[in-house]
Biopython code that builds the backbone (N, CA, C, O; Angstrom):
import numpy as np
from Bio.PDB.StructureBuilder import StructureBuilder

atoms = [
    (1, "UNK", "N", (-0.538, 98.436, -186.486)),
    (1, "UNK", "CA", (-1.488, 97.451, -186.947)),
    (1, "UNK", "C", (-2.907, 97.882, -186.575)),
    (1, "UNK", "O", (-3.813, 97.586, -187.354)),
    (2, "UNK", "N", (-3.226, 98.672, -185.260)),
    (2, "UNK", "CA", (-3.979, 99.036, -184.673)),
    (2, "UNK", "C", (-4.853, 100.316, -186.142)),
    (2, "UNK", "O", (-5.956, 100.245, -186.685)),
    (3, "UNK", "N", (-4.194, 100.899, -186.238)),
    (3, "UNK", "CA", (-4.486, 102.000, -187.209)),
    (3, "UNK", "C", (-4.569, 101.562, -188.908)),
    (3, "UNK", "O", (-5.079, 102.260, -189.784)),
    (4, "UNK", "N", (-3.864, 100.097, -189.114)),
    (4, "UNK", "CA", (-4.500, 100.268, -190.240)),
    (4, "UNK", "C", (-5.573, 99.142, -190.141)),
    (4, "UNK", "O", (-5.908, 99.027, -191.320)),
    (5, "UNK", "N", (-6.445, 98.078, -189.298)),
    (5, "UNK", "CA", (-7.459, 98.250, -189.322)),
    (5, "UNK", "C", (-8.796, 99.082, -189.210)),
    (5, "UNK", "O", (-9.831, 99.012, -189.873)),
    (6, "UNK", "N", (-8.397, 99.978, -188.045)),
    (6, "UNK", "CA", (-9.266, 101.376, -188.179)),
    (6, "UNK", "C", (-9.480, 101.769, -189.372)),
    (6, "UNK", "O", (-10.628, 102.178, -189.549)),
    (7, "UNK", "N", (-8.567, 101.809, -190.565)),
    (7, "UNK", "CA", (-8.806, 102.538, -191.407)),
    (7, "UNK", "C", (-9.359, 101.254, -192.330)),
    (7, "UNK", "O", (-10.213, 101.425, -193.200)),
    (8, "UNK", "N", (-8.897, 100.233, -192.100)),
    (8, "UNK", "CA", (-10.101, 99.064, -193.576)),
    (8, "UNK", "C", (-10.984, 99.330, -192.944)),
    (8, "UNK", "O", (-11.716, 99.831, -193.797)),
    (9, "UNK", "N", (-11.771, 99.406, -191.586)),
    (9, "UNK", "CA", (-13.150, 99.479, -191.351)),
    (9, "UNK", "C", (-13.849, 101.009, -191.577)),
    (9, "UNK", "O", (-15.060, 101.152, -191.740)),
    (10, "UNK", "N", (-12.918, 102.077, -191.559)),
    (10, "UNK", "CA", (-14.055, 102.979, -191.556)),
    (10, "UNK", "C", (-13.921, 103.335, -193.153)),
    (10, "UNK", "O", (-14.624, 104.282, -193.506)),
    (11, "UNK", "N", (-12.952, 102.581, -194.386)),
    (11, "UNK", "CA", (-13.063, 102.847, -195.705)),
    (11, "UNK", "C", (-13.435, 102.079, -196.314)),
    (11, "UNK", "O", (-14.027, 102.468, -197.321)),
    (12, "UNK", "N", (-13.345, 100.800, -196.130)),
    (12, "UNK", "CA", (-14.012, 99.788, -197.167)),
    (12, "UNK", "C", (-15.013, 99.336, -197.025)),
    (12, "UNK", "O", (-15.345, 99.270, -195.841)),
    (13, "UNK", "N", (-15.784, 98.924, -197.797)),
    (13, "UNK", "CA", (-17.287, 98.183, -198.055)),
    (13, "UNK", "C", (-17.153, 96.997, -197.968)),
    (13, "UNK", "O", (-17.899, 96.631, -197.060)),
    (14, "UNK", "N", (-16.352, 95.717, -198.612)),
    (14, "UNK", "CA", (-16.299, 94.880, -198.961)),
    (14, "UNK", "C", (-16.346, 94.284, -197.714)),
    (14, "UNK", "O", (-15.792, 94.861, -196.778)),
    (15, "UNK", "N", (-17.124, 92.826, -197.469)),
    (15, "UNK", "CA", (-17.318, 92.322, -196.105)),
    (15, "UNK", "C", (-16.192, 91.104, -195.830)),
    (15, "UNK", "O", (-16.303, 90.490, -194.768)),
    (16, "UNK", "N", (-15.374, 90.826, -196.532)),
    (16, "UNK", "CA", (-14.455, 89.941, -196.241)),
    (16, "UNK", "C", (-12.773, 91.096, -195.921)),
    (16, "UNK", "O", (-11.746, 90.924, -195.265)),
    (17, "UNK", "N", (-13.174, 91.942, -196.587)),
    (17, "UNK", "CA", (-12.309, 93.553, -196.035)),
    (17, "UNK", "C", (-12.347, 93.637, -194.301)),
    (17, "UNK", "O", (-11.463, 93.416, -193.473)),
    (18, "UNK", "N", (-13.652, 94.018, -194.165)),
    (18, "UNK", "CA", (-13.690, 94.385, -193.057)),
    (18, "UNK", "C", (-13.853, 92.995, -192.029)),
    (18, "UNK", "O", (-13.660, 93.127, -190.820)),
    (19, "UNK", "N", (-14.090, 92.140, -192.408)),
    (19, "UNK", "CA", (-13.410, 91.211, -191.162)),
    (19, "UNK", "C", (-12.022, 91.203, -190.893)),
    (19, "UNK", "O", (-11.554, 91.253, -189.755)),
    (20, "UNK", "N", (-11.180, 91.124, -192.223)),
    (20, "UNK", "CA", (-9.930, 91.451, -192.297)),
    (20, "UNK", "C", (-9.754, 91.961, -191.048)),
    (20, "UNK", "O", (-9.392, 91.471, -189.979)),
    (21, "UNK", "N", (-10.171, 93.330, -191.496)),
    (21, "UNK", "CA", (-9.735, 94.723, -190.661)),
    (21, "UNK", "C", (-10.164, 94.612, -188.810)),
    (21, "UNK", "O", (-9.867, 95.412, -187.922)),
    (22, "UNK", "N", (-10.981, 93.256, -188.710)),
    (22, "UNK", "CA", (-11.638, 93.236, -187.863)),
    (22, "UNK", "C", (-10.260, 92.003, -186.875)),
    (22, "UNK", "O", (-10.041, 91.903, -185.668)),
    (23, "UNK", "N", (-9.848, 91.537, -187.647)),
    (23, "UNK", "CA", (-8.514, 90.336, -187.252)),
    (23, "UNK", "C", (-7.733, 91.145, -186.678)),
    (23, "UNK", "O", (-7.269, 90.993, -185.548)),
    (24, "UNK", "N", (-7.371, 92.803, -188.010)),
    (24, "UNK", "CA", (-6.254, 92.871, -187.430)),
    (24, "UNK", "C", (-6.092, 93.798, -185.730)),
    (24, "UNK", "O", (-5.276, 93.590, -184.832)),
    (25, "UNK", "N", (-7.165, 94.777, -185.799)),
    (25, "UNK", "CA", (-7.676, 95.089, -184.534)),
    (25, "UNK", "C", (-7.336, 94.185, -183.214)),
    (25, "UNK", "O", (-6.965, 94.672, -182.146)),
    (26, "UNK", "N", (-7.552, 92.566, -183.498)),
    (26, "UNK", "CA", (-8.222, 91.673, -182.452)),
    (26, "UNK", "C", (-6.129, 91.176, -182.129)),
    (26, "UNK", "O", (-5.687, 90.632, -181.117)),
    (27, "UNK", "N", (-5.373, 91.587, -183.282)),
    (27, "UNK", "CA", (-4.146, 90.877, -183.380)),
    (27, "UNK", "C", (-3.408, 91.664, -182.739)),
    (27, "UNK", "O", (-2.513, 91.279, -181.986)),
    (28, "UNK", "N", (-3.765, 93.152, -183.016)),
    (28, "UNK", "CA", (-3.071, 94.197, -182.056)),
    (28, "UNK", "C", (-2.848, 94.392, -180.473)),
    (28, "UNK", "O", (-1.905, 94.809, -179.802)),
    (29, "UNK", "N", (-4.359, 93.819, -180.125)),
    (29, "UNK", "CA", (-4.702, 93.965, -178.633)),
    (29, "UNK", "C", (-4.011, 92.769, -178.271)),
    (29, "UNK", "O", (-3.963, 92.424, -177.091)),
    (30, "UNK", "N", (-3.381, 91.991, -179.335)),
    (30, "UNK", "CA", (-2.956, 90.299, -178.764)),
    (30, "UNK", "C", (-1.600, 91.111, -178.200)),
    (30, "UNK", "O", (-1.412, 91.172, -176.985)),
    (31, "UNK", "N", (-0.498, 91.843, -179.314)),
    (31, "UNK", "CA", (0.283, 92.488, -178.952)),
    (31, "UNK", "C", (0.607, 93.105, -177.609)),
    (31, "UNK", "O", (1.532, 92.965, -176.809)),
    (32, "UNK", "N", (-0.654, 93.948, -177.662)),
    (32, "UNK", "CA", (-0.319, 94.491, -176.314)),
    (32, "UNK", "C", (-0.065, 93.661, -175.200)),
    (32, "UNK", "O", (1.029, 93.692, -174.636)),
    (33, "UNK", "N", (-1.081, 92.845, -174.799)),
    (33, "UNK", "CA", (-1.085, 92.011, -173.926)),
    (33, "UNK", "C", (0.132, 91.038, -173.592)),
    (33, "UNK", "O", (0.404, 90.622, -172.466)),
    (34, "UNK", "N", (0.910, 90.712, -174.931)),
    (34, "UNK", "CA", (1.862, 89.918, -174.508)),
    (34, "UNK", "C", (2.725, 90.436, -174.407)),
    (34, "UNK", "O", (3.668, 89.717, -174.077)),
    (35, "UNK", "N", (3.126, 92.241, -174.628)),
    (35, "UNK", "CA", (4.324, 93.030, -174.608)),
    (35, "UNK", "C", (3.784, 93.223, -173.069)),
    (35, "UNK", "O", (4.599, 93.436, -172.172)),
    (36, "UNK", "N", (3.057, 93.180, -172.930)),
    (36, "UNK", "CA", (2.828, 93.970, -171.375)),
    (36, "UNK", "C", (2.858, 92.915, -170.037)),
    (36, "UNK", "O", (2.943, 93.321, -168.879)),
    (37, "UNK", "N", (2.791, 91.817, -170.333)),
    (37, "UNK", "CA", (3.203, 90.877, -170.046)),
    (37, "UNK", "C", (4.470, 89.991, -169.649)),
    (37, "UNK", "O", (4.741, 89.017, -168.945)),
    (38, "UNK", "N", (5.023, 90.802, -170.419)),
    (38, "UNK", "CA", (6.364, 89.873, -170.451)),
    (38, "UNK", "C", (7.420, 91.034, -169.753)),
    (38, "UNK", "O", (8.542, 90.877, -169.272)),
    (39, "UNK", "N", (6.668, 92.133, -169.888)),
    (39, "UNK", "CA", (7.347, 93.191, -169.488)),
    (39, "UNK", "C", (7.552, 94.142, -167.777)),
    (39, "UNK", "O", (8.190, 95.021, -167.197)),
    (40, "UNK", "N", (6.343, 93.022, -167.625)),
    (40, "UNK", "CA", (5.877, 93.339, -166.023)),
    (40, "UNK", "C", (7.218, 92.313, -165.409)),
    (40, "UNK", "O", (7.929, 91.437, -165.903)),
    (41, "UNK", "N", (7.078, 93.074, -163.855)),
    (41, "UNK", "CA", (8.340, 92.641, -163.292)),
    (41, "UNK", "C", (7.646, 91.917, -161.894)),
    (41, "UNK", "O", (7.182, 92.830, -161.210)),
    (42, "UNK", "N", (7.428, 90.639, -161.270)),
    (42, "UNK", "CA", (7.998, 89.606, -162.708)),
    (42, "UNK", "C", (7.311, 89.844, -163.748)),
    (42, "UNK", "O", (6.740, 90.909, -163.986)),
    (43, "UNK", "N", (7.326, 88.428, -164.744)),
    (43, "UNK", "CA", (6.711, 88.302, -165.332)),
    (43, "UNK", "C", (5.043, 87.474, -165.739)),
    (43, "UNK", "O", (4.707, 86.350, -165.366)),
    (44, "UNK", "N", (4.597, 87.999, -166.202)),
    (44, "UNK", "CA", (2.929, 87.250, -165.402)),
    (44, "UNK", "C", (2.447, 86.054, -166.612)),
    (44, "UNK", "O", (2.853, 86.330, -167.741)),
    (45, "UNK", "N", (1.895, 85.184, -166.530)),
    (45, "UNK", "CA", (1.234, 84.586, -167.217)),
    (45, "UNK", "C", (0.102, 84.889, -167.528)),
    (45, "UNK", "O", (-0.088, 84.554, -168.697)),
    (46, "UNK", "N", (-1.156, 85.567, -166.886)),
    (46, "UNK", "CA", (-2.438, 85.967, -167.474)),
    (46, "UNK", "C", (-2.262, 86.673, -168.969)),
    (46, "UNK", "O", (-2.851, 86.157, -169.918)),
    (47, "UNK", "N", (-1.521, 87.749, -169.151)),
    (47, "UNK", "CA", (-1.668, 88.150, -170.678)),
    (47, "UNK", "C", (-1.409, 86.856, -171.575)),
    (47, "UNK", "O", (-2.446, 86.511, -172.141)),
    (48, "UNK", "N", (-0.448, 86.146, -171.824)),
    (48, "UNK", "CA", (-0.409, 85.264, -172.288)),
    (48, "UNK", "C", (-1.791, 84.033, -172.267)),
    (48, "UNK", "O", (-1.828, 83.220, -173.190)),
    (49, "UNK", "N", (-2.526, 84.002, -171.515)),
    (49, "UNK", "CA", (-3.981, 83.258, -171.214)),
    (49, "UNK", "C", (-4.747, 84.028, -171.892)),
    (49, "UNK", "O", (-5.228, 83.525, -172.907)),
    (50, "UNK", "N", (-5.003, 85.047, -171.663)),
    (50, "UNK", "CA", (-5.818, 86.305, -172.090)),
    (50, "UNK", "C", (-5.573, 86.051, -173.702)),
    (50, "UNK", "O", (-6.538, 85.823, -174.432)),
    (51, "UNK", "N", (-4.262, 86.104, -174.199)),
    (51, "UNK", "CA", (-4.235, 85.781, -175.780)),
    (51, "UNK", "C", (-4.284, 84.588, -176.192)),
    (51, "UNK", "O", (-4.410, 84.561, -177.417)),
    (52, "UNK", "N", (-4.238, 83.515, -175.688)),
    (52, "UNK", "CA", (-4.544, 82.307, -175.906)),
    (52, "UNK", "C", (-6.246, 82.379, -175.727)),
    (52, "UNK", "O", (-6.455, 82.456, -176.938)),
    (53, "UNK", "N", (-6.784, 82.392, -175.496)),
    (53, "UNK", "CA", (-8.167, 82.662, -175.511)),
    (53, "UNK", "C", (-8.536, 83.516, -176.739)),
    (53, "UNK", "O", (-9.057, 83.055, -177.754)),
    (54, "UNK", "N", (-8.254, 84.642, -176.568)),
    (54, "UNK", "CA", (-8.478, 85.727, -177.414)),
    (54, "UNK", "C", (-8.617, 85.281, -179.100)),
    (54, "UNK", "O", (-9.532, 85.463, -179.903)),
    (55, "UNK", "N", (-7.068, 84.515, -179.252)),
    (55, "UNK", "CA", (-6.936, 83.694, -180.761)),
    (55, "UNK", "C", (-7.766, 82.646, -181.150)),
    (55, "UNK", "O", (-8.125, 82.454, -182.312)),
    (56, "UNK", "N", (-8.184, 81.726, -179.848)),
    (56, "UNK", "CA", (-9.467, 80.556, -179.869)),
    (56, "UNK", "C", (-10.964, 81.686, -180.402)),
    (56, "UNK", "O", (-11.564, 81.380, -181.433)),
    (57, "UNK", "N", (-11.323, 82.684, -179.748)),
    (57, "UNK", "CA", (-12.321, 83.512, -179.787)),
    (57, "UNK", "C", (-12.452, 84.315, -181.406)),
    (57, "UNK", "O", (-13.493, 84.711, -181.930)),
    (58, "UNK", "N", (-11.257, 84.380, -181.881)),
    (58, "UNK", "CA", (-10.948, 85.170, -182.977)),
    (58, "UNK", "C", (-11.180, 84.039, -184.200)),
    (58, "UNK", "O", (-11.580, 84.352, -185.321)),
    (59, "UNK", "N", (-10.945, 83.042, -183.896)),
    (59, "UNK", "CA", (-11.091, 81.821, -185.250)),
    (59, "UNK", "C", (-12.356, 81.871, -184.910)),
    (59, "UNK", "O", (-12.909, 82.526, -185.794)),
    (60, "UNK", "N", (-13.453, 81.406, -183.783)),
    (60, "UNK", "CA", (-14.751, 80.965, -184.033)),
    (60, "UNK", "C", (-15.390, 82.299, -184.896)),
    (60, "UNK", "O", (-15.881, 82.084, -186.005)),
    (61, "UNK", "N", (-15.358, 83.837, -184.275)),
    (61, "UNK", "CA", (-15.169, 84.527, -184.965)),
    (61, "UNK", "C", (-15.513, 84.984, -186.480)),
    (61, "UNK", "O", (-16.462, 85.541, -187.030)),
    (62, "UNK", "N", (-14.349, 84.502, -186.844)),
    (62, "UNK", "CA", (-13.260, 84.478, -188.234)),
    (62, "UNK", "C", (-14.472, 83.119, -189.322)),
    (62, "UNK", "O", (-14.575, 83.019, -190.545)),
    (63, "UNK", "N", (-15.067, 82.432, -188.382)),
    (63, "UNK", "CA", (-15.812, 80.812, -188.911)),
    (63, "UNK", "C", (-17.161, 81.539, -188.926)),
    (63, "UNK", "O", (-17.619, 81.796, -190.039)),
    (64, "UNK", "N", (-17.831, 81.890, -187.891)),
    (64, "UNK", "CA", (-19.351, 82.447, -188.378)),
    (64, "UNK", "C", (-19.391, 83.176, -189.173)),
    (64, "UNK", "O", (-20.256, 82.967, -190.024)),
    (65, "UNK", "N", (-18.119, 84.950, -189.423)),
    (65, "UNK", "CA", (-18.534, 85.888, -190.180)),
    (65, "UNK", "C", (-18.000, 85.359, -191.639)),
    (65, "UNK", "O", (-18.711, 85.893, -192.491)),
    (66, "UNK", "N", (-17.265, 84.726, -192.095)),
    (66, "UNK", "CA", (-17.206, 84.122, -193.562)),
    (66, "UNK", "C", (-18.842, 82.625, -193.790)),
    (66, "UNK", "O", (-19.461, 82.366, -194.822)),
    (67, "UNK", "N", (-18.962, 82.195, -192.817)),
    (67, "UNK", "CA", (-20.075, 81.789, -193.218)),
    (67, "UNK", "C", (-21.525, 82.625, -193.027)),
    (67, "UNK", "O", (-22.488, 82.058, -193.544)),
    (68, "UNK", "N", (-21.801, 83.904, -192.349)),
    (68, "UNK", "CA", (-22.486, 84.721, -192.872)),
    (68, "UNK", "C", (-22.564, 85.350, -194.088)),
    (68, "UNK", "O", (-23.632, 85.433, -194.693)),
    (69, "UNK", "N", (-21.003, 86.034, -194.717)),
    (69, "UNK", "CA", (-20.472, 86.279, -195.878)),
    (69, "UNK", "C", (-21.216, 85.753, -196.936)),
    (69, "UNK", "O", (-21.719, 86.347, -197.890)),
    (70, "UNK", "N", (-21.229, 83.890, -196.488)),
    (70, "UNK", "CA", (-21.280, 83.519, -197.641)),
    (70, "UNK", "C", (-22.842, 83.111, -197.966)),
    (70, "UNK", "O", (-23.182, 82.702, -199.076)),
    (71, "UNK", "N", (-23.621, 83.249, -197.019)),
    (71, "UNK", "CA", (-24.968, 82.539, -197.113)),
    (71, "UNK", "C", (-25.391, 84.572, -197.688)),
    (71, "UNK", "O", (-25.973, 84.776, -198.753)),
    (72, "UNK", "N", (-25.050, 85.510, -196.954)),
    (72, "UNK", "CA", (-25.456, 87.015, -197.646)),
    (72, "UNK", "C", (-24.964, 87.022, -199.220)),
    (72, "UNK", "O", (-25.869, 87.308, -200.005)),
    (73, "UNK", "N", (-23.605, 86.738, -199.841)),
    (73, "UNK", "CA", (-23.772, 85.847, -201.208)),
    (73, "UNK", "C", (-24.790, 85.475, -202.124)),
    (73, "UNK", "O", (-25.322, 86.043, -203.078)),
    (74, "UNK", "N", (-24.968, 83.909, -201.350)),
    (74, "UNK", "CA", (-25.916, 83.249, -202.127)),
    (74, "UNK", "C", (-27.623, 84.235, -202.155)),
    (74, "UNK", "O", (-28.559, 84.033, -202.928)),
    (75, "UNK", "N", (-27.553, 85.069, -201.263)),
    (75, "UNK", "CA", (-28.554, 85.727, -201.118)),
    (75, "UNK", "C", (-29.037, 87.423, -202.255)),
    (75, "UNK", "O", (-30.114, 87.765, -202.745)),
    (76, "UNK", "N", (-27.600, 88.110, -202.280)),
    (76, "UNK", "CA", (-27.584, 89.232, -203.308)),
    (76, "UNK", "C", (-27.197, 89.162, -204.317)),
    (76, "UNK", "O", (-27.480, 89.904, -205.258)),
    (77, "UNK", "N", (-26.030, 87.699, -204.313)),
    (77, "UNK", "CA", (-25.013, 87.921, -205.230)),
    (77, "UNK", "C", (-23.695, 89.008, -205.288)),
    (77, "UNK", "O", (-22.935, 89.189, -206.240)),
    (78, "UNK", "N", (-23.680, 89.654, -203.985)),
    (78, "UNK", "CA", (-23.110, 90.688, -203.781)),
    (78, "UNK", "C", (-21.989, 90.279, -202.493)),
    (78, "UNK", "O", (-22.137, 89.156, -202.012)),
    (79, "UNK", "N", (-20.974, 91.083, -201.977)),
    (79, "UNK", "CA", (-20.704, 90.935, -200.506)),
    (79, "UNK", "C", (-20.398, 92.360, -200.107)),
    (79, "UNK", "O", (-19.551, 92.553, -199.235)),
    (80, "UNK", "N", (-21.347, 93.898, -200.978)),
    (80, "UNK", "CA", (-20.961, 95.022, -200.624)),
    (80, "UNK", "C", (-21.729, 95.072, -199.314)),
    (80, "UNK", "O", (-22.725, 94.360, -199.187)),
    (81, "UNK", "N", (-21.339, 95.842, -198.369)),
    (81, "UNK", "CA", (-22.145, 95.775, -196.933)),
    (81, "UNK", "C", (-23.193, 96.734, -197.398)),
    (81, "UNK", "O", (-24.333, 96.374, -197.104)),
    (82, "UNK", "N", (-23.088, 98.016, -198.136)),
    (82, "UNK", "CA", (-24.248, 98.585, -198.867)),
    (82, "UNK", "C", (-25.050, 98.140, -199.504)),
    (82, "UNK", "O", (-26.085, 98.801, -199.585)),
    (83, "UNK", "N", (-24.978, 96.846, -200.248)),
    (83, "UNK", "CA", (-26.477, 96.539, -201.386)),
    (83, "UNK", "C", (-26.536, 95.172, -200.849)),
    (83, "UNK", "O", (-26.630, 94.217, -201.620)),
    (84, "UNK", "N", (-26.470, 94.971, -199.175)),
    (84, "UNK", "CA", (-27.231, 93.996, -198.351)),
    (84, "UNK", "C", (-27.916, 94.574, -197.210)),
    (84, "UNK", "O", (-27.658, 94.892, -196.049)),
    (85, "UNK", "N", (-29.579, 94.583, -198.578)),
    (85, "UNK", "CA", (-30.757, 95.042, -197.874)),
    (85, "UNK", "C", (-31.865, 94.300, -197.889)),
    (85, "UNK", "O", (-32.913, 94.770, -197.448)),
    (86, "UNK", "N", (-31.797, 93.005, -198.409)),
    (86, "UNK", "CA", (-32.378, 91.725, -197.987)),
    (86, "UNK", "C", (-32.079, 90.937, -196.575)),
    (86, "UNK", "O", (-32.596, 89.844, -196.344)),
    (87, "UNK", "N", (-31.381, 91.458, -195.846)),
    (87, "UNK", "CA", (-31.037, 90.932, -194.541)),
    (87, "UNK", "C", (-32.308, 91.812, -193.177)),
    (87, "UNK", "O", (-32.869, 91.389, -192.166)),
    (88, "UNK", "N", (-32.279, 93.351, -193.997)),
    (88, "UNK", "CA", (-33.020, 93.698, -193.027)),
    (88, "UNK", "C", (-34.752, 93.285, -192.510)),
    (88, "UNK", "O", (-35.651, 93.099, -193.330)),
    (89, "UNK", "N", (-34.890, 93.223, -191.393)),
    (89, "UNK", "CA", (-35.760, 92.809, -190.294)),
    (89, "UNK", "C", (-36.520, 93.305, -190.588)),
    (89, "UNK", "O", (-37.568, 93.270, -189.943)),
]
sb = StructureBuilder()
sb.init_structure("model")
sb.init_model(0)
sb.init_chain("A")
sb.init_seg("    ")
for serial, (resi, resn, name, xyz) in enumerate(atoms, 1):
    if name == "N":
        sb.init_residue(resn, " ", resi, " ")
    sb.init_atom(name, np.array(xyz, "f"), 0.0, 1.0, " ", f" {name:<3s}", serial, name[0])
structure = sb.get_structure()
């Protein structure tokens, strides 16, 4: 999962793509944490906290960059991350 977000972010343009790609990154590291977790002897509760957080952190996330998305939109008419050059400072 790890590798095929790597690859929506370093190939696609499209900005609802690469948040995608940006979930699935954030879903992988959830993985780890709870395989590694459950796997420790005993077993620990922090990874499990750690991803409970992580998924709260990943929706707020997931809520600003589609409402950036969408106000860069109403702004180009576009959502290529290349022909948003009305954003720059």
């Amino acid at each position: 999962m790890l590798g095929i977000g790597i690859y929506g972010l370093v190939s696609k343009r499209n900005a609802i793509r690469l948040l995608f790609s940006i979930e699935l990154i954030v879903n992988a590291a959830n993985i780890n944490f709870v395989a590694f977790a459950r796997y420790s002897n005993p077993p620990i509760l922090s990874g499990w906290n750690i991803v409970f957080y992580s998924i709260a952190a990943a929706a707020m996330e997931a809520t600003v960059g589609l409402a950036l998305i969408l106000v860069a939109f109403r702004l180009n008419g576009t959502i290529d991350v290349r022909k948003l050059n009305r954003l720059k400072g």
